[in-house]
C-alpha positions as CSV (number, residue, x, y, z in Angstrom):
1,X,102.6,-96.1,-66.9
2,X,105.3,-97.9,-65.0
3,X,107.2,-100.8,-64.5
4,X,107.8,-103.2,-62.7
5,X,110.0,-106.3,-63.2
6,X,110.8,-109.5,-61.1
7,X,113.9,-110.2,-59.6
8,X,115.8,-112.7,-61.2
9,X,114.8,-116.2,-61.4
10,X,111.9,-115.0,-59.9
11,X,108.3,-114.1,-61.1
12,X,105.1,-112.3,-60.2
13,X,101.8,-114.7,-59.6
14,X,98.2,-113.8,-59.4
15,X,96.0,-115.6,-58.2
16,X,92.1,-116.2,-59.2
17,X,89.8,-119.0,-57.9
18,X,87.8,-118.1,-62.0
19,X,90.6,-117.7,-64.3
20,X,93.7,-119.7,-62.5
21,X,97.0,-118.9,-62.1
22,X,98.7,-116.3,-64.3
23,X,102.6,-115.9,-64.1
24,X,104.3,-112.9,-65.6
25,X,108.1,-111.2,-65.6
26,X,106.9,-107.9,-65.4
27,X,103.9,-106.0,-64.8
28,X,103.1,-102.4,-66.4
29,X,100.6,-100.4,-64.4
30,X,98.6,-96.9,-64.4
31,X,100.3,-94.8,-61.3
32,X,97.4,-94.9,-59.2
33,X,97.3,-98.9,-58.9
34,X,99.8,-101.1,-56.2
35,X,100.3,-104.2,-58.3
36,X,101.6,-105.7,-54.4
37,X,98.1,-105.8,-53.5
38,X,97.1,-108.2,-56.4
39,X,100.8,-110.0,-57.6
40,X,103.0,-111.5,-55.4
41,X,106.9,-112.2,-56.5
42,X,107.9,-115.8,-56.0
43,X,110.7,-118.1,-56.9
44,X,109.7,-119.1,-60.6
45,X,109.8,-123.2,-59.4
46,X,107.5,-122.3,-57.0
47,X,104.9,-120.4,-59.3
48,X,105.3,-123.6,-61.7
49,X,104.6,-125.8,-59.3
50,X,101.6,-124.1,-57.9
51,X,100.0,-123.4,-61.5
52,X,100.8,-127.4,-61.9
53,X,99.0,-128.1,-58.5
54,X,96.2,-125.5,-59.7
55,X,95.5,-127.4,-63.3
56,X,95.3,-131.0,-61.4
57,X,92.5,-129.7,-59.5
58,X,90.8,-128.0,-61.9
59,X,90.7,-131.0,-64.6
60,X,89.6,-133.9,-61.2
């Protein structure tokens, strides 16, 4: 396994039109996977803010 961590102050997002947003620090993965084709690192206020804009639709 390996791992992969954030920069700091900033996180990794993935996003899923079934199950939302999810927002982690760091990601652990088998060596045959590329956790850039399925997380992408933003500025944690960012990710907040999109997981915020994410739950308003989802509750309208």
């Amino acid at each position: 396994m390996k791992r992969l961590r954030a920069k700091d102050k900033y996180v990794f997002v993935h996003k899923d039109r079934n199950n939302g947003v999810t927002i982690v620090s760091e990601i652990n993965y088998p060596e045959n996977y590329n956790p850039c084709a399925y997380w992408e690192e933003l500025p944690e206020a960012e990710a907040r803010e999109l997981e915020r804009v994410f739950n308003e639709k989802r509750t309208n």
